[in-house]
Every structure is written in C-alpha cells, then in structure tokens.
C-alpha positions in Angstrom: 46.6 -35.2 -41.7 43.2 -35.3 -42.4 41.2 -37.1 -45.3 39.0 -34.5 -47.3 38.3 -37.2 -50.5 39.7 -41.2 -49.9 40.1 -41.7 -54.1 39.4 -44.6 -55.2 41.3 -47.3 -52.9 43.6 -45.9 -50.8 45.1 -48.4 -47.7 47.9 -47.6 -45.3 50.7 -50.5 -46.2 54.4 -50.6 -45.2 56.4 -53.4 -46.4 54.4 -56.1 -45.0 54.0 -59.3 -42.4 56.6 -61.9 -43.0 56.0 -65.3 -41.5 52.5 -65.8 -41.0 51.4 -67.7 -44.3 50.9 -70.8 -42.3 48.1 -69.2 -41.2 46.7 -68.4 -44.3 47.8 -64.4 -44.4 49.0 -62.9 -47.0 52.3 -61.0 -46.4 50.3 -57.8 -47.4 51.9 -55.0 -47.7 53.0 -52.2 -50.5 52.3 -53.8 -53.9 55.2 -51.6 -55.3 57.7 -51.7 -52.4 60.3 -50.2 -54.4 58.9 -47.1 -54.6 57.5 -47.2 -51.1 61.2 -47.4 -50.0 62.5 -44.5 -52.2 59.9 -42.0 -50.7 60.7 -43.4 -47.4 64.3 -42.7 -48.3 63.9 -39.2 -49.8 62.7 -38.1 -45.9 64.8 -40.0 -44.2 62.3 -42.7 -43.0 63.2 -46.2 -42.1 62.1 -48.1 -45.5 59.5 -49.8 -43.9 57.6 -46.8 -42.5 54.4 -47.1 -43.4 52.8 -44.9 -46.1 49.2 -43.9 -47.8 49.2 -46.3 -51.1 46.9 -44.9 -53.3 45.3 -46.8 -56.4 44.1 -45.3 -60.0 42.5 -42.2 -58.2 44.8 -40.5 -55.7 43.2 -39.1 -52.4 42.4 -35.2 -50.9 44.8 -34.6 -47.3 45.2 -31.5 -45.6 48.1 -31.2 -43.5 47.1 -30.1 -39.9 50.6 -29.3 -38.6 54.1 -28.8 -41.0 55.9 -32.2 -42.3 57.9 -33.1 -45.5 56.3 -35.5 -48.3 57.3 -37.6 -51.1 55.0 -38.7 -54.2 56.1 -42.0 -55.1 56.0 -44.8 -58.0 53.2 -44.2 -60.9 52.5 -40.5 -62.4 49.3 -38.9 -60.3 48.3 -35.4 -61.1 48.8 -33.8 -57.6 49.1 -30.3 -56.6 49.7 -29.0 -53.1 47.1 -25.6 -53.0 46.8 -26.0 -56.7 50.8 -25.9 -57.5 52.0 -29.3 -59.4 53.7 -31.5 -56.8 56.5 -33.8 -58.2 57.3 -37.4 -58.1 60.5 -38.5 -56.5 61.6 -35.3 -54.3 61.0 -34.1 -50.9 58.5 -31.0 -50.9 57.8 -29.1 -47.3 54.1 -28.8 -46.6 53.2 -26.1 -44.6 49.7 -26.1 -41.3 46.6 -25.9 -43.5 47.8 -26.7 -47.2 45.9 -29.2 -49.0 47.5 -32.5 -51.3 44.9 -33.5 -53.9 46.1 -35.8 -56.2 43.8 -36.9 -58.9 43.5 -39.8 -61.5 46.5 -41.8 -62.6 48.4 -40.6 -65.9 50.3 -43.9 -66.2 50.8 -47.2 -64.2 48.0 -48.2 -61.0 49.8 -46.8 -57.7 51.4 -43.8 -55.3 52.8 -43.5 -52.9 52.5 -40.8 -50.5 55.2 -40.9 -47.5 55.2 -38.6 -44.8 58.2 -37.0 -42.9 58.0 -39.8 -39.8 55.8 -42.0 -41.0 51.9 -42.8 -40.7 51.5 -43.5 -37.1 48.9 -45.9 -37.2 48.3 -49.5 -34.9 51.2 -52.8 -35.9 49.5 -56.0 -35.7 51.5 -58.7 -36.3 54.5 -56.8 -36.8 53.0 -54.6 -40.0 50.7 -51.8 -40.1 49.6 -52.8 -43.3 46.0 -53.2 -43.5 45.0 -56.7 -45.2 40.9 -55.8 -46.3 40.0 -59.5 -47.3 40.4 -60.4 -43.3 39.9 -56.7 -41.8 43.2 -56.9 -40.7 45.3 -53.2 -39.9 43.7 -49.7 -39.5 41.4 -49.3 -41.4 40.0 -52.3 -41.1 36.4 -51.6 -42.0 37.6 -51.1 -45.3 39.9 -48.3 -47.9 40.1 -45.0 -46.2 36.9 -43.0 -45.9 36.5 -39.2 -45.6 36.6 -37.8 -42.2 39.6 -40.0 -41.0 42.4 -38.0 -39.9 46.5 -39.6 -39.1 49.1 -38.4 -37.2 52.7 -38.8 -38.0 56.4 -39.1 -36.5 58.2 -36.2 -37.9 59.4 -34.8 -35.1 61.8 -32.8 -37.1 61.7 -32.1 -40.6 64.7 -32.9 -43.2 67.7 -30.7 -43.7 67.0 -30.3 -47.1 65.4 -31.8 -50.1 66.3 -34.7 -52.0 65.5 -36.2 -55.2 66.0 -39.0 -57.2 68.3 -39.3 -60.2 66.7 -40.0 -63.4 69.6 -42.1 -63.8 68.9 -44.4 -60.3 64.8 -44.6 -61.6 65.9 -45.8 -65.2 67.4 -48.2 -63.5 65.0 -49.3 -60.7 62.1 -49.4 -63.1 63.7 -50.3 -66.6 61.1 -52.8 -68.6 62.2 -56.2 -69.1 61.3 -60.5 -68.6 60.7 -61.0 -65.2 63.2 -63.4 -63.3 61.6 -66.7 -62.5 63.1 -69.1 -60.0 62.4 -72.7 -59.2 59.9 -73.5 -56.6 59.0 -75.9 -54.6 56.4 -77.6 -56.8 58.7 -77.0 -59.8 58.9 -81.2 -60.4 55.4 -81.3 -60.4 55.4 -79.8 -64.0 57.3 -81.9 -66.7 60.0 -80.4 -68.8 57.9 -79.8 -71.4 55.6 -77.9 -69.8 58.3 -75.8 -67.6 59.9 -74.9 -71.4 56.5 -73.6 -72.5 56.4 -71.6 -69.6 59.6 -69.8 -70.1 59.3 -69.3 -74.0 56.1 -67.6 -74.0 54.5 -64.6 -73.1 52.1 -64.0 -70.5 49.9 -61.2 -69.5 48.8 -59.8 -65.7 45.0 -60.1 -66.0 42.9 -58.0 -63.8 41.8 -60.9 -60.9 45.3 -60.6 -59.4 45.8 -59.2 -56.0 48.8 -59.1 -53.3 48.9 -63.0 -52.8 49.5 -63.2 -56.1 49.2 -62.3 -60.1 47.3 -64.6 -62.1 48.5 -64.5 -65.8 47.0 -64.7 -69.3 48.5 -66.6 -71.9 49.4 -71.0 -72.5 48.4 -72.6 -69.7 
C-alpha cells in the first residue's frame, strides 16, 4: 500500500500500550477504539490489528496487490477510482486502484483497516506510533508521501459484512459521559465533586491521547 497524499495527520495506531505509565507513556493508541475494532471486525482482523487513523483530512493509498478494507468511525468523502466508498462495510480492492479520502463531513477521525492488518514494527507490545516521544513507525513524525505498507491478508474474506444501523445507533448514541471515582477523588470536597457532576463541560481543542482537558466551572 503505498502513500500518494498523507492528509492532514494520519498515524498507524492499534489499540495501544498498556502498562507503561510509570514511565511516563501514554497508553497511545486509536483515539476512537470502537470504531477501530468494528473495521477490524468487518474483515475478520483480531480487534487490535493495527490500522491507518486518519484525522480531519483523510489520506491518498494505492493498493499494490488485492486486500479487503473497511472505512471506519467519522463520515470522510472517500472514493476507490472515483466511486463513493462506504463506512462500516467490507469493500474488495483490486492491484492498482487508488483510496482517496478527502476532508471530514462530520466528527475528527477514520479509520482505515486492511484485510490482515498494517504490518508495521511492535515496540512495547503496540504498533501505535506515540509522536511526542518518536515512538512506533513512523516515528519521524504523521505519515509522509512516498511511504509504502505491507499487510497480512493472506486470504481475503468470504464475503462482505456490514454493520447494522441498529448496532451503530447504539455504539455511538449521544449522551453524559460515565464518570468514576479515582484515586484523587478525596482530594476534592463534596462541594466541589457536586459542581462537577451537575454542570456541563466542553472538550477544548488542547486535548490529546493522555487526556481531554475540558471547558466549563473549574
């Protein structure tokens, strides 16, 4: 799979490196792993098999060799030789066809997973790349045109799959976020924990994934 066109940040991530925060790592890793693991499912991928995540601008692939994909989490225009390419359903890609998928239409990230999975180098038991330490394969930084990927399909699915508008409803319905206590929780009096839980807060845009930092009654 080679990279005509990176977008905009696009980083190879599975779902991440457990156990290694006390040395300062962030577990990395896809900032939507839902939808990581339901185009790893529609191809019959292990759920952590690591995937192209691609942020607000989608990237340019042609496929050297045949494979099946998935599109997966928010709405990217993509076409495969200029035909739309859907969200949440296997599509075939035949030796030479090229993916471009182009500016987001809603949400931040897609994913695109490949029949296999992107092969790509496991350090510390993740092939996610971690940018603020160089950390994974692309280490020097997002992906850059040029760059080409192998993958493990040796055989392609049976058939194609997609996912039920019912499961997605579900998997994606808008709603409070469920909070749980913490281990600094009695550092904050009752007052303050109420205030917490009875307002509402924004994601501002100096959030990353270590963490969201929030808008709204400190």
């Amino acid at each position: 799979m080679n990279v005509l066109s990176p977008g905009f940040l696009t980083t190879v991530q599975d779902l991440g490196r457990d156990h290694y925060a006390h040395l300062g790592l962030s577990p990395s890793g896809a900032a939507d792993a839902v939808s990581l693991r339901v185009g790893n499912l529609l191809l019959g991928n292990p759920p952590n098999a690591p995937a192209l995540e691609m942020t607000l601008v989608g990237a340019t692939v042609e496929f050297g060799s045949a494979c099946a994909i998935a599109l997966a989490g928010s709405g990217f225009r993509a076409t495969l030789d200029d035909m739309p390419v859907p969200r949440w359903q296997t599509v075939f890609v035949q030796p030479g066809q090229t993916l471009q998928c182009g500016p987001a239409a809603s949400g931040a990230r897609c994913y695109l997973c490949v029949s296999g999975g992107i092969l790509v180098e496991t350090i510390l038991s993740s092939s996610s790349a971690y940018l603020q330490v160089a950390l994974g394969e692309n280490r020097a930084g997002p992906l850059r045109s040029g760059e080409s990927f192998k993958f493990g399909g040796v055989s392609l699915p049976h058939r194609a799959l997609s996912a039920k508008p019912a499961v997605l409803e579900y998997l994606f319905k808008p709603g409070p976020l469920r909070v749980t206590d913490g281990p600094q929780l009695q550092l904050f009096t009752a007052t303050e924990r109420s205030l917490f839980a009875s307002s509402i807060y924004g994601v501002k845009e100096e959030s990353n994934r270590m963490g969201l930092r929030l808008s709204g009654p400190p």
